[in-house]
Each structure stands twice: as structure tokens, then as C-alpha cells.
VMD Tcl script that draws the C-alpha trace (Angstrom):
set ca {
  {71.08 2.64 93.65}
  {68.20 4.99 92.57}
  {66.76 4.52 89.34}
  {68.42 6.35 86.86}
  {66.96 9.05 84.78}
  {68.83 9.19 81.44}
  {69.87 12.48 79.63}
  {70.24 11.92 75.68}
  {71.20 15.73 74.98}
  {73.21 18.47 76.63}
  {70.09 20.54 77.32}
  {68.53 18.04 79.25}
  {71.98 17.82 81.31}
  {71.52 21.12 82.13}
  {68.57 20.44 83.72}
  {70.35 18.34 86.52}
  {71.03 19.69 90.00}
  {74.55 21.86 90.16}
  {76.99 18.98 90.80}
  {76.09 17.24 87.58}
  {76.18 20.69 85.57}
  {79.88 20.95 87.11}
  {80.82 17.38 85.88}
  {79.61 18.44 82.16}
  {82.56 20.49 81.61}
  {84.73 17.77 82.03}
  {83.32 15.19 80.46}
  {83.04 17.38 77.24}
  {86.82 17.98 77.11}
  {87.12 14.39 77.79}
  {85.02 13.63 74.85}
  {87.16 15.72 72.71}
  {90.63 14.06 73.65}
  {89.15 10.60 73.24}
  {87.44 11.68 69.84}
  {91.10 12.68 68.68}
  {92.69 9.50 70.09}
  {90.31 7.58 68.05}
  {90.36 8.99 65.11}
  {93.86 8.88 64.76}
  {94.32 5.33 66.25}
  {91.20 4.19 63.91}
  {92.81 5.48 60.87}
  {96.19 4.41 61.58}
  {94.84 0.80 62.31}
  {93.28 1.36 58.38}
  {96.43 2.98 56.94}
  {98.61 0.93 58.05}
  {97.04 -1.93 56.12}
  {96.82 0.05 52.97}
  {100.48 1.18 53.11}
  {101.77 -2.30 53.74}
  {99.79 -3.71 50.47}
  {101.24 -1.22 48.31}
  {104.62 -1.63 49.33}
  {104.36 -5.45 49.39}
  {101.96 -5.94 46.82}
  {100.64 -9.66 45.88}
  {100.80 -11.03 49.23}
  {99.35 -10.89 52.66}
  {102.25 -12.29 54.76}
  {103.66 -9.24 55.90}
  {100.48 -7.70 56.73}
  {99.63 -11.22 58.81}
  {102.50 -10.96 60.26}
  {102.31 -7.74 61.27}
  {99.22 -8.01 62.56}
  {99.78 -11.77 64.47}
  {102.43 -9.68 66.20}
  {100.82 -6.68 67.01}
  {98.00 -8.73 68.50}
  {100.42 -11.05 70.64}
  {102.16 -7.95 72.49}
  {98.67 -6.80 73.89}
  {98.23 -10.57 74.88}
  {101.45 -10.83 76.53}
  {101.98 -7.31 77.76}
  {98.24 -5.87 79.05}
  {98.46 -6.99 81.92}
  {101.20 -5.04 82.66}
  {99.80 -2.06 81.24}
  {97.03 -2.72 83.86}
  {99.35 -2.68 86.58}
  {101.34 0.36 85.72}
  {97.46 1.58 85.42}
  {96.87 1.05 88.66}
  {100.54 2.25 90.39}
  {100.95 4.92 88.86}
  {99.79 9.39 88.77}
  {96.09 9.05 86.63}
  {97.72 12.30 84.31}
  {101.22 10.19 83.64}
  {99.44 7.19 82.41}
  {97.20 9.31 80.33}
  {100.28 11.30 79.05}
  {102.50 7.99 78.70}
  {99.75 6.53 76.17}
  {99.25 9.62 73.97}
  {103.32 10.16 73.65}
  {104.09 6.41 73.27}
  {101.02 6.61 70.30}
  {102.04 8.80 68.68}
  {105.54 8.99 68.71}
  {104.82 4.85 67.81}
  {102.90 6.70 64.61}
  {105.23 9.34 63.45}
  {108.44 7.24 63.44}
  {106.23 3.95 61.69}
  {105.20 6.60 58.86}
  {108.56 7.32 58.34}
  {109.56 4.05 58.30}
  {106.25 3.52 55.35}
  {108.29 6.44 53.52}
  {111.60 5.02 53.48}
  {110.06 1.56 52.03}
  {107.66 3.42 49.46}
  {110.36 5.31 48.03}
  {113.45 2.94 48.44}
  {111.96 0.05 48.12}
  {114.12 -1.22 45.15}
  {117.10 0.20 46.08}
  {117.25 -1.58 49.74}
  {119.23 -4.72 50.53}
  {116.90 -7.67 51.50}
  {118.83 -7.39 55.03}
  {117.73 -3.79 55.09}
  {113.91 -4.81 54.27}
  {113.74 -7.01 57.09}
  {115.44 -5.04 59.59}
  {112.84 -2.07 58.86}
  {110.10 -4.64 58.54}
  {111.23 -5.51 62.28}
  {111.12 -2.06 63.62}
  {107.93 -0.89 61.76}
  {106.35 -4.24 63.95}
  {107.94 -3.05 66.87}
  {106.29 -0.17 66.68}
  {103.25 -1.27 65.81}
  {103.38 -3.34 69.63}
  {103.95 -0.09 71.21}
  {101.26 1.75 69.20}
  {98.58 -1.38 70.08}
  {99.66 -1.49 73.97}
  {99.47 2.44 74.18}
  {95.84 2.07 72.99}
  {94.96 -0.74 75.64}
  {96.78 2.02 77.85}
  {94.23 5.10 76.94}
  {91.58 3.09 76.82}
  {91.30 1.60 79.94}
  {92.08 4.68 81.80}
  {89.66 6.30 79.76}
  {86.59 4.71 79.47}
  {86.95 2.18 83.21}
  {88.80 4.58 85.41}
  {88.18 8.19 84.20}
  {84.58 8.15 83.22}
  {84.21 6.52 86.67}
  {85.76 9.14 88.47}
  {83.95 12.00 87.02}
  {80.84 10.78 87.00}
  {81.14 9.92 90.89}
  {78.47 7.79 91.64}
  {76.09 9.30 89.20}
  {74.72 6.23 87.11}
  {72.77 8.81 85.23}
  {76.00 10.62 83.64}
  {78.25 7.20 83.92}
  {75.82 5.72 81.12}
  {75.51 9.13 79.30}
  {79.50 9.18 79.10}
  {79.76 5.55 77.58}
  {77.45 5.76 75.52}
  {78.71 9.27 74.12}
  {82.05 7.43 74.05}
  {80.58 4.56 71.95}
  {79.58 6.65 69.63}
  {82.52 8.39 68.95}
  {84.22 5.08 68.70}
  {81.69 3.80 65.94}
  {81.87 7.37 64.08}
  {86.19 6.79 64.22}
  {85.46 3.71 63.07}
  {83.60 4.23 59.96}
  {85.16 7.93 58.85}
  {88.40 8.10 60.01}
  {89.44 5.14 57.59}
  {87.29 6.57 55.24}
  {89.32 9.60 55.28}
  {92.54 7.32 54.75}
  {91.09 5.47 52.01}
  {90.06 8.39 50.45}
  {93.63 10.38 50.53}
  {95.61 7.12 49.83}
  {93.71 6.63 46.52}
  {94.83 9.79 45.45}
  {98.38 9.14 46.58}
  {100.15 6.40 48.78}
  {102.63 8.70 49.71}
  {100.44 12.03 50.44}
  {98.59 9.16 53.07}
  {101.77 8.88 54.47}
  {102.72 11.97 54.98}
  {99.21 13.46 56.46}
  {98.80 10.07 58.94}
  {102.18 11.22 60.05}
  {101.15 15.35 60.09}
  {98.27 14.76 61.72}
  {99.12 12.28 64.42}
  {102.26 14.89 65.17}
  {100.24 18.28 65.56}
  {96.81 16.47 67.38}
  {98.66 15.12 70.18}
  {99.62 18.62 71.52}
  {95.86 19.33 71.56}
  {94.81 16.32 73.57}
  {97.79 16.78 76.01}
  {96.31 19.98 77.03}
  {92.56 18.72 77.31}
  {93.56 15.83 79.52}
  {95.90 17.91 81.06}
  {92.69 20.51 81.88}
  {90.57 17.69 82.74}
  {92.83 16.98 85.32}
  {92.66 19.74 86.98}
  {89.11 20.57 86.94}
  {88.55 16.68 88.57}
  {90.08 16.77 92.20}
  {89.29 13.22 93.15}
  {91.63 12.14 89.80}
  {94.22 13.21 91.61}
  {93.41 10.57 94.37}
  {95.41 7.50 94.47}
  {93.28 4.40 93.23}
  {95.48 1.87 95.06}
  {96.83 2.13 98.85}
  {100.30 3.43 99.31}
  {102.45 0.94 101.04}
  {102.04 -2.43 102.44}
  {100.86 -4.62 99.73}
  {100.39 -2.50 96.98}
  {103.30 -0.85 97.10}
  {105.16 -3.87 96.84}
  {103.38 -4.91 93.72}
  {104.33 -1.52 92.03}
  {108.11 -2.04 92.90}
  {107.78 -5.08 91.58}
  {106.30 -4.14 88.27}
  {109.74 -1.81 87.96}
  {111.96 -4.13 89.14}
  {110.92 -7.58 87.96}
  {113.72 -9.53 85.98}
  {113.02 -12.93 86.16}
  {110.36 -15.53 83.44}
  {109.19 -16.72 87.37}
  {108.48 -13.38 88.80}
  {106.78 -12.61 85.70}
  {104.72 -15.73 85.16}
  {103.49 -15.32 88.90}
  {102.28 -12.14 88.51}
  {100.19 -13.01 85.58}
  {98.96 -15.88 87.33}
  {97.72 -13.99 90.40}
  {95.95 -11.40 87.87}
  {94.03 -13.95 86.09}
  {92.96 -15.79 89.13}
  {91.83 -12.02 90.80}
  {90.06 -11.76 87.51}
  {88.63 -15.05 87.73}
  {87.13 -14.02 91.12}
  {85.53 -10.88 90.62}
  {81.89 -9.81 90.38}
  {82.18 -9.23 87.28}
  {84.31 -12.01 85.67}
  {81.08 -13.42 83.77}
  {79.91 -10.84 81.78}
  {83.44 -9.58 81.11}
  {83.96 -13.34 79.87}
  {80.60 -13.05 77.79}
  {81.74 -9.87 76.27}
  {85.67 -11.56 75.34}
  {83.91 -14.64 73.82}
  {82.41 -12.32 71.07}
  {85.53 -10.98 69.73}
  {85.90 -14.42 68.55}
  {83.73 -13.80 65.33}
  {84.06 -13.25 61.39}
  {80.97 -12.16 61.27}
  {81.64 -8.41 60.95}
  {83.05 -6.07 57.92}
  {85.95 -6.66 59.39}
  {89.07 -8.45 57.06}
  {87.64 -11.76 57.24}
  {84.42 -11.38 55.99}
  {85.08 -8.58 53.74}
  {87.98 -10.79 52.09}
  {84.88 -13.32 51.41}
  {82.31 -11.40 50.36}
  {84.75 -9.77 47.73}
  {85.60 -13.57 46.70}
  {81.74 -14.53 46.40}
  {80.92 -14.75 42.44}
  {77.56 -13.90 42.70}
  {76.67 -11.26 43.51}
  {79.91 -9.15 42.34}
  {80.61 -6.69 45.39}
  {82.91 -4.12 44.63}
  {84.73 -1.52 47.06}
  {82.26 0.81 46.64}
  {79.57 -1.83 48.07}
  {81.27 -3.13 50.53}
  {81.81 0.56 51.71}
  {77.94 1.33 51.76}
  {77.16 -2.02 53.57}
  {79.92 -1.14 56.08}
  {78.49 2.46 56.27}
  {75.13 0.94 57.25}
  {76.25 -1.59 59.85}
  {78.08 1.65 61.77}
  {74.68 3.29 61.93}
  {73.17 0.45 62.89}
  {76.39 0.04 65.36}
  {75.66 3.72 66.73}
  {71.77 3.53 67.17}
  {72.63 0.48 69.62}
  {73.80 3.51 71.71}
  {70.84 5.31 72.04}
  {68.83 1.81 72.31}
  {71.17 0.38 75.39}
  {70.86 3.16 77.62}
  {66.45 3.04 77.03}
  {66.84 -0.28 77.48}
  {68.59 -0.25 81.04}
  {66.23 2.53 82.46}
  {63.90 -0.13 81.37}
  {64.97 -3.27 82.89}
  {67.72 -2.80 84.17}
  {71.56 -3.78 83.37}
  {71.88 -7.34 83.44}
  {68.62 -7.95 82.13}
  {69.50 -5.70 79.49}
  {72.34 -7.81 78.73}
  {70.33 -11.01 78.29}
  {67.94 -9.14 76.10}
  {70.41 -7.82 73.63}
  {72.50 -11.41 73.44}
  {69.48 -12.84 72.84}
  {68.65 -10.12 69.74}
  {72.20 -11.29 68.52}
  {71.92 -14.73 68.38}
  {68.51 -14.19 66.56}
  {70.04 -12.75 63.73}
  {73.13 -14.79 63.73}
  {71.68 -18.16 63.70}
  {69.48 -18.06 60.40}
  {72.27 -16.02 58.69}
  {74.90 -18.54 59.38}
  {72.26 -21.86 58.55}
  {72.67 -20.01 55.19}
  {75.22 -20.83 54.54}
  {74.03 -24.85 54.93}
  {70.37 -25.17 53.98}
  {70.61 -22.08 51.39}
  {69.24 -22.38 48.17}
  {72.01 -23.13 45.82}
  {70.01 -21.65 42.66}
  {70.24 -18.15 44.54}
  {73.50 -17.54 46.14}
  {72.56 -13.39 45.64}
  {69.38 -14.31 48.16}
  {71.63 -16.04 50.11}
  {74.29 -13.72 50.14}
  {72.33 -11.00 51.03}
  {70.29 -12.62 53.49}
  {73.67 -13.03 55.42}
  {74.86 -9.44 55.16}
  {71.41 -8.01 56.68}
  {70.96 -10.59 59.46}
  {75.24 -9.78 60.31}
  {74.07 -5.77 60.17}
  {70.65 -6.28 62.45}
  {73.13 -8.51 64.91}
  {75.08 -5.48 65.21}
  {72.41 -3.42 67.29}
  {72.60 -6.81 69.74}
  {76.13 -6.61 69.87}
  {76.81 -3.09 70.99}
  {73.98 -3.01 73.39}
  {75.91 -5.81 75.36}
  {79.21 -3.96 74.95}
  {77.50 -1.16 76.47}
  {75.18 -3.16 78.88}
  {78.81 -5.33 80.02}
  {80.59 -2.23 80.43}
  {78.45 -1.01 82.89}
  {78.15 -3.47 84.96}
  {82.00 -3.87 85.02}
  {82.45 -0.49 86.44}
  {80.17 -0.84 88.70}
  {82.18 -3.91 90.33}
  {85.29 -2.69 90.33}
  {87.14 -1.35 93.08}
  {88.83 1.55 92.03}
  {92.45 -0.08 92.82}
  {92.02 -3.12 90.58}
  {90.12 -1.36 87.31}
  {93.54 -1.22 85.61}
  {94.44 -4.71 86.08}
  {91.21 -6.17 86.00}
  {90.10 -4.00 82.58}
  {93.87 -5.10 80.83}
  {93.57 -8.54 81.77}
  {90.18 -8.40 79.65}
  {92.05 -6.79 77.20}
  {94.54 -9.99 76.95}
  {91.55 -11.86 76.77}
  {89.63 -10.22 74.23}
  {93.12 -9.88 71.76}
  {93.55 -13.59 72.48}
  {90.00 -14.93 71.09}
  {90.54 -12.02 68.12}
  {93.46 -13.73 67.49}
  {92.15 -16.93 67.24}
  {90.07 -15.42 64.39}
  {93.16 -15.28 62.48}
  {93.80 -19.03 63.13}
  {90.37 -20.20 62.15}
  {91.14 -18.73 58.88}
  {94.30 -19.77 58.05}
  {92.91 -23.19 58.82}
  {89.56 -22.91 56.70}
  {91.23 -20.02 54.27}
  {88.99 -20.83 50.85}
  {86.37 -18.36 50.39}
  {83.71 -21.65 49.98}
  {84.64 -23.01 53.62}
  {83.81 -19.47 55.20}
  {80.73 -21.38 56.40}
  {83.59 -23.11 59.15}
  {84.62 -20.16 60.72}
  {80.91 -18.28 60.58}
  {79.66 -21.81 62.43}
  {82.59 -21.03 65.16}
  {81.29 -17.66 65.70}
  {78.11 -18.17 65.88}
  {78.87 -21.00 68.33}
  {80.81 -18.14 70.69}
  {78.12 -15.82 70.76}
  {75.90 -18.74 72.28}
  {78.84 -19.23 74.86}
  {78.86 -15.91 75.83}
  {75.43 -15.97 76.48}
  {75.35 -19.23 78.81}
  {78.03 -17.88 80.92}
  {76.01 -14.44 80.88}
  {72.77 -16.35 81.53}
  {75.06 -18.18 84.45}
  {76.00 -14.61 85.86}
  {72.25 -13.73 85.88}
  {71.25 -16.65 88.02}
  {73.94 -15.74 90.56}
  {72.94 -14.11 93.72}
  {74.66 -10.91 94.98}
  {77.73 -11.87 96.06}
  {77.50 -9.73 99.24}
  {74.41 -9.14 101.42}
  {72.97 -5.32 101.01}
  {74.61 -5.27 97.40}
  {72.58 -2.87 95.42}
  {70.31 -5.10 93.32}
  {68.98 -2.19 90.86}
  {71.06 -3.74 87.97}
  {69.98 -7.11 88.25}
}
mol new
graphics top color blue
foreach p $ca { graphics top sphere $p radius 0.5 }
foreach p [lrange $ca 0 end-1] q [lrange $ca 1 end] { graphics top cylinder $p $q radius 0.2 }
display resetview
């Protein structure tokens, strides 16, 4: 692999020989369809959880419910999503996941509407039966992200770049940042309109998610087109293959089922790139983001008093943080190359994670504001560590996987990373008092160091076949 020059700007894309300038067009409209996926998939994610609390206010069980769910159907179903991925016309999958999310969106708004304004009125029977379709939903909407995103960001950008490391890390990092900008305005947005009016959220969510997807149809449609080899088939007709995708369609029985899913996880088990995938899982097993956990606690914590409007500045500054581990990342990989890289910015993590978790134990009890705030900046600096991995991790996966297995080998990771989020959720039902938040920091803090022995394991490793390109190591 020659050593890649990175572009950070459009102009200096231009500057690339005619090939790459032909690839630009492309992987703008594809920025622009997966900017409008996010957005509305980040602020649903967000509305969601503030139309649920005002129509069940005073308790969080149908919002943990709804979320335990949700989280279960991408564990159970991803993988698959990864083999219908894989089987199936690149455009259809695309088009699949942007009608099943937002169709999944306009009919759960509706369903938010009916409860907001009939709430009273309903028979209990009634509540739960909407309860159980608004959940319902709320599967399809999660498994139709998994869906986008994996062709997306591990098959598409792959395909379009075509063997051009420099534009492959140019297009996930651009991609990162538009996830980290979703992240932090789009819910923002919600926030914003909701605490004007529940209802008014309601009904924009549900406008804007109906009118958008027309817009993205048409740019991946375009895409599409102006990207012969997407058009390729990623798996071999017949034979083997073909057999699996019948299979998928025609599968009935809890043993035909269970085998499948056992041959995917022991083919991701076995690849290249199993390691640093695993690394990368391992640290969605953490509270230590401005995420619900911690920001549940750090609204609890007496002193210092952190209102909304705090929390919503600290969040604002771990995003930028978040976002300059974009521009950071790809430096760093010119540098020293991709799984070094990855060792470097695990490393930075674990730095800032460690002394802002012993806080929480050897802290000085006459100054829990010190202590409080300590923990908040080392979480925010651990943030820069974080997303350089995601990005360094990333990489490295594409680069591993054959183009016939990214779908199943990218949704079994997804199982696996909604599996150890999950387990979040179990942590703190276990250790739920805002003074034994220490608990379930110490269990994060103790996955991050997993994730980088098994990385550190990865980096020992050899190439697993003789002549393997050894730039990244």
C-alpha cells in the first residue's frame, strides 16, 4: 500500500489526479444523504425520550423498557440485516433502510400524538397495546439504522473510494464528523422545539422525517448511478452463496436460525480483523459519556448543582472535542500508521480515564466540586482517545474485509456492540444510587483496558498471509 497523502479540504482534493476528482462527486452526495439520515435518526433517538417522559411522567419504566427492547432487536436481528446486506441489489438495501426509517418514524409520531392528546381518555388495554406498537416500531427504526449504516460507511465508502486509502480515510472521517455534529444539534434542535411545545415536536419529527426521505432517495439513488462497480455483486451468485441467501428468505425453523448465527460469529471470530473490531465493541460498555447514565448522575450530584443548561455546555464541549479527534486520527495514521495509531489513541484514553475514575475513591471528600469537575474534564479529554480508535478500528476493518462478508461481518459487530451497550443498562439497574456511580465508572474503565489488551494482542500478531501489505501495521 503506498503511503497515503491525506486531503483535509475539497481544494486540496482537487489537486488529485482525474480518477480521484471523479470519485468527489459522489462522495459529496453521499455525504449529504448520510448527513440527513443522521440528523433525523439522531433526533428521533432524542425525541423519542422526551415524548415518552411527558406522556408518562414520574417514571422511567416505559422509557427502559422501550429502550431494553429496542436494543435487544439489533442484538437478535443484525445479523440478519448483515446477510440480507450481503444478498441482496447495494440500491435496495439502501432504499429498504431509508423507507423502513422512516415510515418506522412517521407512524411512531403518530402513535406519540394519539397518547399526548388521549391519554386520559384511553382504556389501560388501549395504553398497552399502543405502548406495544410504538416499541415495535422503535425495533424496526433501530435495525433500519444498523441497515444504512453498514452499507454506508463499510461497503459504500469502500466501493467509491476503490483502493484509494487517501479518499477512504477522507470519507470516514468526513462521515465522523457529521455523525458528532447530528449528535450534538440535531437533539438540540428537538430539545429546543419540544420546550416550546410537546406536541409542535411531534408534529415537525414527524414533518420532517416524511418530506427528507424523498431527498435522500434521490441522492443515493444518483450515487448509484454515477458508481458502476456498486452495481457489482459483493457475493458470488450460486453455489454457496446463493444457498445462504435462499436460506435467509426461507428459514422457518429456531435450528436453522441458531446455526446460522453460529456460523457468523465463528466467521467473525476468524477474521483479520476480529481483534480490533472486539477492542472497539468492548468500549461501548461505558457510563462514562454524556450519555443517560452519567448525565442522570451528574444531575443527582449535590455539589456542584448542574442544571440543563450545564450539562448542555459540557456536552457541547465533549462533541468538539469528539470532532477534532477527526482531524487528529487521520494526522495520526499518515504518521504511524493504522494500528499503531490505534494503540496510541487507547492508550490517550485510558490516561484520562484512570485518574478520573480513582476520583471517585481517593477524592477529597471536603471538595466534591474539585472532584466533580476533575471527572467531567478527564471524561471530555478521553473523548479525543476514543474517536481516534473508532476511526483508527474502522479502517483497518475495511481494509480486511472481503467485499462479500462486510455485511455480515460489520452487523455481527453491530450485535456485539448493542450487547455490551446493553449491559450498561444492567450495571445500572444493579448499582442505580447516584453515590454507587463509582461501580459502574470502575466497570468501564476496566473495558477500555480490555479493549486495549486484545488490541495490543492484534498488534503483536503477524500478517496472517505472506505478501500482506504491512503499511498499516
Amino acid at each position: 500500500m503506498a503511503t497515503p497523502t491525506m486531503s483535509y479540504t475539497p481544494l486540496e482534493v482537487l489537486n488529485v489526479p482525474d480518477s480521484n476528482v471523479q470519485k468527489e462527486a459522489p462522495s459529496k452526495s453521499l455525504y449529504i444523504s448520510h448527513f440527513i439520515s443522521t440528523w433525523n435518526s439522531r433526533g428521533f433517538e432524542f425525541g423519542a425520550v422526551l415524548f415518552l417522559s411527558t406522556i408518562y411522567p414520574g417514571t422511567l419504566l416505559p422509557m427502559s423498557v422501550y429502550a431494553l427492547v429496542r436494543a435487544l432487536a439489533a442484538i437478535a436481528l443484525s445479523p440478519a440485516v448483515g446477510r440480507f446486506i450481503d444478498h441482496t441489489n447495494r440500491l435496495l438495501v439502501v432504499r429498504v433502510s431509508v423507507w423502513g426509517q422512516r415510515a418506522a418514524v412517521v407512524l411512531s409520531c403518530c402513535i406519540f400524538l394519539i397518547l399526548l392528546r388521549s391519554k386520559d381518555s384511553l382504556l389501560e388495554i388501549e395504553h398497552h397495546a399502543l405502548f406495544a406498537v410504538l416499541v415495535s416500531l422503535a425495533c424496526v427504526e433501530k435495525l433500519c439504522i444498523v441497515m444504512n449504516t453498514i452499507a454506508v460507511e463499510r461497503d459504500w465508502a469502500v466501493v467509491i473510494a476503490d483502493d484509494n486509502e487517501d479518499l477512504l480515510q477522507e470519507m470516514n472521517s468526513q462521515m465522523r464528523r457529521i455523525d458528532l455534529f447530528c449528535k450534538l444539534v440535531s437533539p438540540l434542535a428537538v430539545a429546543l422545539v419540544d420546550g416550546f411545545s410537546t406536541l409542535v415536536a411531534i408534529l415537525v419529527t414527524m414533518a420532517v422525517n416524511g418530506i427528507s426521505f424523498l431527498v435522500e432517495i434521490a441522492l443515493v439513488a444518483w450515487v448509484y448511478r454515477k458508481t458502476p462497480a456498486l452495481a457489482t455483486v459483493s457475493a458470488q451468485p450460486g453455489g454457496h452463496d446463493a444457498g445462504r441467501a435462499n436460506s435467509w428468505i426461507s428459514v422457518s425453523t429456531f435450528q436453522s436460525i441458531t446455526s446460522s448465527f453460529t456460523q457468523q460469529v465463528k466467521c467473525y471470530a476468524r477474521s483479520q480483523a476480529f481483534l480490533p473490531s472486539l477492542s472497539l465493541s468492548l468500549l461501548y460498555l461505558t457510563v462514562l459519556s454524556f450519555s443517560g447514565q452519567m448525565i442522570t448522575y451528574l444531575f443527582a450530584v449535590d455539589y456542584p448543582r448542574l442544571t440543563s443548561v450545564h450539562i448542555g455546555i459540557l456536552r457541547t464541549v465533549a462533541t468538539i472535542s469528539e470532532i477534532s479527534a477527526t482531524f487528529i486520527a487521520p494526522h495520526l495514521i499518515y504518521r504511524v500508521g493504522a494500528v499503531r495509531a490505534g494503540m496510541w489513541s487507547l492508550c490517550w484514553q485510558f490516561v484520562y480515564l484512570t485518574p478520573g475514575v480513582l476520583i471517585f475513591w481517593i477524592g477529597p471528600e471536603s471538595s466534591p466540586v474539585f472532584s466533580t469537575y476533575f471527572f467531567i474534564v478527564c471524561v471530555i479529554l478521553s473523548r479525543i482517545g476514543l474517536w481516534s480508535f473508532d476511526l483508527t478500528a474502522q479502517l483497518l476493518v475495511q481494509n480486511s474485509i472481503d467485499a462479500s462478508q462486510r455485511g455480515t461481518f460489520s452487523a455481527t459487530e453491530a450485535s456485539l456492540q448493542n450487547f455490551f451497550e446493553l449491559c450498561t443498562f444492567a450495571v445500572t439497574v444493579v448499582w442505580s444510587r447516584p453515590d454507587q456511580f463509582r461501580y459502574p465508572a470502575a466497570i468501564s474503565l476496566g473495558a477500555t483496558y480490555v479493549a486495549a489488551a486484545c488490541y495490543a494482542r492484534y498488534k503483536s500478531l503477524p500478517p496472517i498471509e505472506e505478501g500482506e501489505d504491512t503499511e498499516l501495521r
